[in-house]
C-alpha positions in Angstrom: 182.8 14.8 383.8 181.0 17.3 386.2 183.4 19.2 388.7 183.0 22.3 391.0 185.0 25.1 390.2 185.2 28.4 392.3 188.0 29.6 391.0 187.8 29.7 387.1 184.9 31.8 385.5 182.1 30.6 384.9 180.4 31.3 380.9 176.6 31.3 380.1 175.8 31.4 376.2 172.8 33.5 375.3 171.3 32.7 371.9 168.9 35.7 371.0 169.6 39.2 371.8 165.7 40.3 371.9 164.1 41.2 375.3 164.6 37.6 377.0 167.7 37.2 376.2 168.7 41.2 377.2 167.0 40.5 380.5 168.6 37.7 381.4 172.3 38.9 380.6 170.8 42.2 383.0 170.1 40.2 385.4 173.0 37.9 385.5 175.1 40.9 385.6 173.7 42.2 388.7 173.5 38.9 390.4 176.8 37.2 389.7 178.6 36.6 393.3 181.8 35.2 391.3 183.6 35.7 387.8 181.2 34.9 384.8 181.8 35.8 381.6 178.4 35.9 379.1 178.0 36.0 376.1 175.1 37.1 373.4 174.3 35.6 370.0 171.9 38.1 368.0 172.5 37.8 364.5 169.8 40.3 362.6 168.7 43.7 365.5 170.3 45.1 368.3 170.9 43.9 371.3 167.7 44.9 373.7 165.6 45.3 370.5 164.3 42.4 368.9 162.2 42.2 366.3 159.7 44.0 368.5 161.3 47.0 369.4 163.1 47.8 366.5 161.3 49.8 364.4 161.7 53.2 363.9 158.6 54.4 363.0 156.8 56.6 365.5 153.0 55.4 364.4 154.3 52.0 366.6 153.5 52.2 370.0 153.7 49.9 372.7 150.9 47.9 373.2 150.8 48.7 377.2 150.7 51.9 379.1 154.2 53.1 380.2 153.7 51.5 383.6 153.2 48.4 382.6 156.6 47.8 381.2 159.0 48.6 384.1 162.3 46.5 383.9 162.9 46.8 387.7 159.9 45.0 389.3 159.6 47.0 392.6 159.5 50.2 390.7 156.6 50.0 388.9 157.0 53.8 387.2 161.1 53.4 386.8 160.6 53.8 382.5 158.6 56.2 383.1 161.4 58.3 385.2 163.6 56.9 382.4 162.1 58.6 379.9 161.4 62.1 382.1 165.2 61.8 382.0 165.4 61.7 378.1 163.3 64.9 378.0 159.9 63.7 377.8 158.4 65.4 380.7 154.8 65.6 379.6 154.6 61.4 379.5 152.5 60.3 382.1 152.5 56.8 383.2 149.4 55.9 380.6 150.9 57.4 377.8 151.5 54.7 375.2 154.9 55.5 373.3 156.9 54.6 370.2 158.2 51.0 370.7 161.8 52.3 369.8 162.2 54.2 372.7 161.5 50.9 374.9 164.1 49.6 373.0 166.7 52.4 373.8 165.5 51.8 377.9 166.2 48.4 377.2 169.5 48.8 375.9 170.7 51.5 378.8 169.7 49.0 381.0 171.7 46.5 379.6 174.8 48.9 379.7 174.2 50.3 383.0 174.3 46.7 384.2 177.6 46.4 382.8 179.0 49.3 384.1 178.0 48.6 387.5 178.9 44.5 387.4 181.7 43.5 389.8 181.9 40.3 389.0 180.1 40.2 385.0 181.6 40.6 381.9 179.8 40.7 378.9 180.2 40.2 374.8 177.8 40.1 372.2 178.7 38.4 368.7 176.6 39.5 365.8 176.7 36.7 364.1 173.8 33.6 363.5 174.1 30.4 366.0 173.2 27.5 363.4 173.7 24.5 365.6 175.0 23.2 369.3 175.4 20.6 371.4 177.8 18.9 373.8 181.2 19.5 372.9 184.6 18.2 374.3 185.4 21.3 377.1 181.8 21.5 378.1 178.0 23.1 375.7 178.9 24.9 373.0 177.6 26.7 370.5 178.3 27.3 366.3 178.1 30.2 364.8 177.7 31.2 361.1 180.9 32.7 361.3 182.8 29.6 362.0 183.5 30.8 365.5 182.5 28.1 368.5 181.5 29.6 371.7 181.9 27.0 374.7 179.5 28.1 377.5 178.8 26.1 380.8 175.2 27.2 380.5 173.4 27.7 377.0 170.1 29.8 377.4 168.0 29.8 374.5 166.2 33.1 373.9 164.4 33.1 370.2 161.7 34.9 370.5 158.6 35.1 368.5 159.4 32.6 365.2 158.7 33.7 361.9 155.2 32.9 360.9 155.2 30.1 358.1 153.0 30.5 355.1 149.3 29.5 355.1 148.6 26.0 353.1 146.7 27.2 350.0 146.6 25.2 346.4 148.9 27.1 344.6 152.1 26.9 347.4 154.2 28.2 344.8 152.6 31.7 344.7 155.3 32.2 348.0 158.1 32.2 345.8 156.6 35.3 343.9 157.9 38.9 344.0 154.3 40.2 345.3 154.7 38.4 348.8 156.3 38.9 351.8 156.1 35.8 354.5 157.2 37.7 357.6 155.2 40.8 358.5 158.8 43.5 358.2 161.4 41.1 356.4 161.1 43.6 353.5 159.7 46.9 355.0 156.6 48.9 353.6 159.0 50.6 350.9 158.5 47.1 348.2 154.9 47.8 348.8 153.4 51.2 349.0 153.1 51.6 345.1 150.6 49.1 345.1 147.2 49.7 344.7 145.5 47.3 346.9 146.9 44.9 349.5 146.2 41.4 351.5 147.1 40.9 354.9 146.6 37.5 356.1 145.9 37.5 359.9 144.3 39.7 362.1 146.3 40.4 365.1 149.2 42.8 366.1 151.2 42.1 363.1 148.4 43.6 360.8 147.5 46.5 363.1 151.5 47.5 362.3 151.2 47.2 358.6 148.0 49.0 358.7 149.1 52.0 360.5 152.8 51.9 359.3 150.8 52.3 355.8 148.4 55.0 357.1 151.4 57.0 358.7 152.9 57.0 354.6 150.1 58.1 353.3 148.7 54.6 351.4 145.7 55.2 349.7 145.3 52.0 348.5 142.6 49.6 349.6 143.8 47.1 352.5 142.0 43.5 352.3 142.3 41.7 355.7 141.5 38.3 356.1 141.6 35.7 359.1 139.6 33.1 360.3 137.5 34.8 362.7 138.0 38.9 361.7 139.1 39.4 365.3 141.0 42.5 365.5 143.0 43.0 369.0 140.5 45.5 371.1 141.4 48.6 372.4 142.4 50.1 375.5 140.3 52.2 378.2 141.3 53.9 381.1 142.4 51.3 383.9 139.7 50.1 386.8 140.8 48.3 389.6 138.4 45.6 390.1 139.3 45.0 393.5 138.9 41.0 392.9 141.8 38.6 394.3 141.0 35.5 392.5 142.7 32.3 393.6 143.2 29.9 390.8 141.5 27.3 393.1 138.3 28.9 393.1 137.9 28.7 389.5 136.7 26.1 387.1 139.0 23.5 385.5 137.6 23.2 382.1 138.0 25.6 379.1 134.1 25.4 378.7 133.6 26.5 382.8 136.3 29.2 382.9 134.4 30.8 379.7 131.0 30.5 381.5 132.7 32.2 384.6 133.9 35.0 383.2 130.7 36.0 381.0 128.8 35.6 384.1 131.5 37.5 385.9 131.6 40.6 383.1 127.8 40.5 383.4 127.8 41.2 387.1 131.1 44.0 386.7 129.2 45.6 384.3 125.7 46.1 386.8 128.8 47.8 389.1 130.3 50.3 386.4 133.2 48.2 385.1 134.4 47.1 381.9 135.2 43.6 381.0 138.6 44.5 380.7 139.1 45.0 384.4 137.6 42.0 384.8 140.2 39.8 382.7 143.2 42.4 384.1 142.3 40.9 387.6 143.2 37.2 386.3 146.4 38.6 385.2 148.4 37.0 387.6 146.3 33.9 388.2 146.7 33.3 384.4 149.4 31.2 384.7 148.4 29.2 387.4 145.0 28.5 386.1 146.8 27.2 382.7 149.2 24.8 384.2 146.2 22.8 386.5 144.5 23.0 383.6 144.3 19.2 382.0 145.6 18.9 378.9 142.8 18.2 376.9 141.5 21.4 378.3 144.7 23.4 377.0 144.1 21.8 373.5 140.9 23.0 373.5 141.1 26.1 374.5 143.8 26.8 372.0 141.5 25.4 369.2 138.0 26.9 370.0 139.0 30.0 372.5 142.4 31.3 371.7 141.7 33.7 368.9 138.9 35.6 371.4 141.5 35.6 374.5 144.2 37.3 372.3 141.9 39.9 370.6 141.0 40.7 374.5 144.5 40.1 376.1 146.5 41.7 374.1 145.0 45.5 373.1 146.2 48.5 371.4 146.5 51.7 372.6 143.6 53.6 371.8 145.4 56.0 369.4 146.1 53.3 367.5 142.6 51.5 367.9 141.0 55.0 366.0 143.2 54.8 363.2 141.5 51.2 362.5 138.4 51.8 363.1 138.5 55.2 361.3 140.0 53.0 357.8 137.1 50.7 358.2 134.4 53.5 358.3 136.3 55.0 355.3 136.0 51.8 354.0 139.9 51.5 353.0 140.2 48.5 355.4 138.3 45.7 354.2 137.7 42.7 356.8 136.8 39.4 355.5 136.3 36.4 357.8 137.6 33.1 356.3 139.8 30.9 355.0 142.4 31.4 352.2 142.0 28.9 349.4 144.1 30.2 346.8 146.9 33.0 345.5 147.5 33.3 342.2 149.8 35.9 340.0 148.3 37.4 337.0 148.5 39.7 334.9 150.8 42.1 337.4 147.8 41.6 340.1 147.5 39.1 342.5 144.3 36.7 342.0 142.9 36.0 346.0 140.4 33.4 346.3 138.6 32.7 349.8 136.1 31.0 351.1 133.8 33.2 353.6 133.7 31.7 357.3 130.0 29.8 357.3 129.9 29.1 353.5 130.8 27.2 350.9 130.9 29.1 347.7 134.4 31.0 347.3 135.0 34.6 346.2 137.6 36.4 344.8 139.6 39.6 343.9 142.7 41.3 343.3 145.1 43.0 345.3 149.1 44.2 344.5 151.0 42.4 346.8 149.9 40.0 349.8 151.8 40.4 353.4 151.7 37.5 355.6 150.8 38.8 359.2 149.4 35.5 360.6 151.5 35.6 363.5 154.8 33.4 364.7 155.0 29.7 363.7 154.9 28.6 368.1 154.5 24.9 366.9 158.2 24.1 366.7 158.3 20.7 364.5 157.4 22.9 362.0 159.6 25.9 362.7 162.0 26.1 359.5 165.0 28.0 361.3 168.2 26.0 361.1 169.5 26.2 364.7 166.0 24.5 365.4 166.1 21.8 362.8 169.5 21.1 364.1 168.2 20.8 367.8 165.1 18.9 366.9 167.3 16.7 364.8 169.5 16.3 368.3 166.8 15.6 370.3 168.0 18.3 372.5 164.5 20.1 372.3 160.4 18.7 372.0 157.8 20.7 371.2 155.3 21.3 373.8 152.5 19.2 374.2 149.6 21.9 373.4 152.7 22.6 370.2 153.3 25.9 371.7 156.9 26.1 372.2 158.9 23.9 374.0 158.6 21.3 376.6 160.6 22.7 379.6 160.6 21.8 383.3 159.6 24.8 386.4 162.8 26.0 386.8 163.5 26.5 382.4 165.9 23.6 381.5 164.8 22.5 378.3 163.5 18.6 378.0 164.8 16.4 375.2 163.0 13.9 373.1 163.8 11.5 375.7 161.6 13.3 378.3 165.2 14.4 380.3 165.7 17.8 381.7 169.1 19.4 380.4 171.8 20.3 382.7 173.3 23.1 380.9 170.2 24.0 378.3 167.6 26.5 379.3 165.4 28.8 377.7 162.5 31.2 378.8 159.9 34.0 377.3 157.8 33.0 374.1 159.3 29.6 373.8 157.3 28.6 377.1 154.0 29.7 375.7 153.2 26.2 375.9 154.0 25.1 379.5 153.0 28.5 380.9 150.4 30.6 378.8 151.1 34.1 379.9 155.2 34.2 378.7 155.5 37.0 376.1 154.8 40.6 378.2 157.2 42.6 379.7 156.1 41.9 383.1 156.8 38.3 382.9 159.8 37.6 380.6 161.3 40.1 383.4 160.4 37.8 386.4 161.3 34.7 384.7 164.8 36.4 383.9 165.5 37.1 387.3 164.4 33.5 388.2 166.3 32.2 385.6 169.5 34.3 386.5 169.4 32.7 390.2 168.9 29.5 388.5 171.9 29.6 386.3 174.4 31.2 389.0 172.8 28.4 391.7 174.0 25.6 389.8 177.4 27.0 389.4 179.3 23.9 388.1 180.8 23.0 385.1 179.8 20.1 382.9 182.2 18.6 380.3 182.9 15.7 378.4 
């Protein structure tokens, strides 16, 4: 039974307390015309921190310039002003700073929001959401607890998934003591005796183990391995390319778009400018260009071009990018380009066998311990979390069709097996990777949170039975 009511609160259910889920309780505070009572599910950080923004180490920065992560989108420098507030005077708004002090911006927001709310009120349950589904007085949701939460609206908010372990011929090497699946499940501490290392993958997961382990003083060799040995470039100073694309202009095929921009960073480069102004001026086309793409195109830029546009999309600060380049001139960082083939424990050492990228002769050697840094597990038939099994096993949720995240309509509601969008099911930020490309930076997840928030209090009526 669907019926309108103005007069009893209505209840949204946010599952994930990271910086999607955050965002969209902020923004659903400030919006909410009538009662509405929310409610947040995070079950392992605090609220506004994630996974991403909850270490406390100082060596991890934010992979953006302070202005580039503003929560309030018409004040471009507002965390900047935030953190002048909080003492740091002599930030500037290109500073790159510790990730944890995002995460405290993050979280004033979140209060300030409540403080300020006429009409919000908010609770968060630290507890684990293992299943939901319809229930008899409207969606609900289960906790670990045993507690049921009963929401009119359920938004899902996960995150980045763990990343699952890489197929190799010994599979039950990931049961041993000397590996750790997801990049910080165990911290450096387990570790940092060890005389060598492996880290499987090459992206921004790595480049925190590597300096994490350079700010403890590891003197150990690091062995890094991926498929293509594409480490995430570095930041320069900002150029304003003074281009406004239009997705229309541009080509519609993987193959053509690559051509474009080569010939494009070609002719920016003749005028003084780095390719990275180049590919900043697509920013906001990005997501445009992705959804006309065909699908075949999507699938094939994802299998031949996506490890090139992530070493270029997403940089580190250049603080960072010296600390990487000065291990591999030291010769502590070891970059192979392959594929794993095997793991093996012996003899207190961990036996690695790859096969280099072009050959097919293997090698091998030994390290202490082997860190998996291969980045989240986005293709969500395999994703082992239990609140996902139980939804797939629903068939409340479908992978995306490029296996990216989840199949989701324009306006977020989540699209079962049978191809139906959900009236009460939503979700936004990395789970939409698939549908909409460019989904997990700050500038984004904000906009889709507000979008979301006006979709949410728009369709203000309660569904039960």
């Amino acid at each position: 039974m669907i019926y309108n009511s103005d007069q009893s609160p209505f209840s949204v259910v946010i599952v994930g307390g990271g910086l999607s889920g955050t965002l969209v309780a902020v923004e659903l505070l400030k919006q909410a015309p009538h009662p509405l009572h929310i409610a947040i599910v995070e079950r392992s950080h605090g609220v506004g921190r994630g996974v991403a923004y909850s270490s406390p180490l100082p060596c991890h920065l934010l992979n953006v310039p302070v202005n580039g992560v503003s929560l309030v989108r018409s004040q471009p420098n507002h965390f900047l002003h935030w953190l002048h507030g909080q003492g740091y005077g002599e930030i500037t708004p290109q500073s790159f700073v510790p990730r944890y002090l995002f995460g405290s911006y993050v979280q004033e927001s979140l209060q300030q929001a409540q403080d300020q709310s006429l009409h919000g009120r908010l609770t968060i349950y630290a507890d684990a959401a293992i299943d939901l589904g319809p229930g008899p007085h409207g969606p609900q949701v289960s906790l670990g607890s045993g507690r049921v939460l009963t929401g009119d609206r359920i938004v899902l908010a996960l995150g980045n998934p763990a990343p699952t372990p890489v197929p190799i011929a010994n599979p039950a090497f990931y049961q041993s003591p000397n590996y750790v699946n997801s990049g910080w499940s165990a911290g450096i501490d387990p570790v940092r005796e060890k005389s060598a290392l492996l880290l499987i993958g090459a992206g921004l997961t790595a480049v925190d183990w590597i300096v994490a382990l350079h700010s403890q003083g590891y003197g150990g060799s690091i062995h890094l391995l991926s498929r293509h040995g594409l480490l995430p470039q570095t930041h320069q100073p900002p150029q304003d390319y003074g281009q406004d694309w239009l997705f229309t202009q541009l080509p519609q095929t993987s193959l053509g778009l690559l051509g474009w921009l080569r010939r494009e960073v070609r002719q920016a480069a003749h005028q003084g400018y780095d390719w990275r102004a180049v590919l900043d001026s697509l920013r906001y086309q990005t997501q445009a260009l992705w959804v006309n793409l065909p699908l075949g195109e999507q699938q094939r830029f994802i299998r031949h071009l996506r490890p090139y546009w992530d070493s270029h999309r997403h940089r580190i600060a250049p603080e960072i990018g010296e600390i990487v380049h000065g291990l591999q001139r030291s010769q502590q960082l070891h970059i192979y380009r392959g594929h794993l083939i095997n793991l093996e424990d012996r003899d207190k050492a961990v036996a690695v066998t790859i096969r280099p990228r072009g050959q097919t002769t293997t090698e091998e050697f030994f390290v202490g311990a082997v860190i998996n840094c291969s980045g989240p597990q986005f293709d969500y038939s395999k994703v082992s979390d239990p609140l996902v099994q139980s939804l797939r096993a629903r068939g409340l949720i479908t992978p995306s069709r490029v296996r990216l995240g989840l199949q989701a309509s324009p306006n977020g509601a989540v699209v079962s097996t049978q191809g139906i969008a959900s009236n009460w099911l939503y979700s936004l930020g990395p789970t939409r990777r698939g549908e909409l490309w460019e989904t997990t930076a700050v500038a984004e997840i904000r906009d889709q949170a507000e979008a979301l928030a006006q979709e949410l209090l728009g369709s203000r009526v309660k569904v039960t039975g």
